[in-house]
N, C-alpha and C positions, 0 to 999 in steps of 0.2 A: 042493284049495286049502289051501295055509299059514296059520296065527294070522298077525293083524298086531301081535298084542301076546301076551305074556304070558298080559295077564289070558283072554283071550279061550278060552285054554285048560281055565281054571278054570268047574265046572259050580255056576248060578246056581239058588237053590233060593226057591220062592214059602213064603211063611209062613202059619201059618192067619189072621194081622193082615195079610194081603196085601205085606209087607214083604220083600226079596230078600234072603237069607242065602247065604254061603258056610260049609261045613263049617269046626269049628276048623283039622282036618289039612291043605285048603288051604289057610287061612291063612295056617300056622305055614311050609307048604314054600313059600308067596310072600316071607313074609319071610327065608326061608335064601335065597330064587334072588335078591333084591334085595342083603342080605347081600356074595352071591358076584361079583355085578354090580361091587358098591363096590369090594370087592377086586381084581378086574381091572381096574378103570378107573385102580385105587391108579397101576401100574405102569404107564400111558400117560401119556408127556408130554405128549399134545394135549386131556387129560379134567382136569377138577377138578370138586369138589363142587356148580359147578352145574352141568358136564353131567349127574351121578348125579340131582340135583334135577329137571333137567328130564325126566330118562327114568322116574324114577319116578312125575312128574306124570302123563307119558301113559299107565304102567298104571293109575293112578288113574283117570283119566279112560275110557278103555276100560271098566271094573270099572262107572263110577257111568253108564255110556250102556247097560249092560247088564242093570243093576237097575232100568232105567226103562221096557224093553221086554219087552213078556208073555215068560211063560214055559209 
């Protein structure tokens, strides 16, 4: 089975405060792959900054439906 998103690839860590952490390192390579995203999208005429806004919403949203469920 394929990720449906991004984030879904990223491994979700429980904290000893019961709180969901991702490592700094995936962070920092989510925000170079969103980054690289924008820049591709730069060069499609059929993309503008709210198609970039909405595809980031949805790894967001992936990200915060997966810090809500056990780990």
């Amino acid at each position: 089975m394929t990720a449906r998103h991004a984030a879904d690839k990223l491994p979700v860590y429980s904290g000893s405060d019961g709180r969901a952490y991702i490592a700094a390192d995936d962070a920092v390579a989510l925000i170079r792959a969103i980054a690289e995203s924008c820049r591709n999208l730069a060069d499609d005429p059929d993309c503008d900054l709210y198609t970039a806004g909405a595809a980031i919403d949805l790894e967001a949203d992936a990200i915060a439906c997966r810090a809500i469920l056990p780990h």
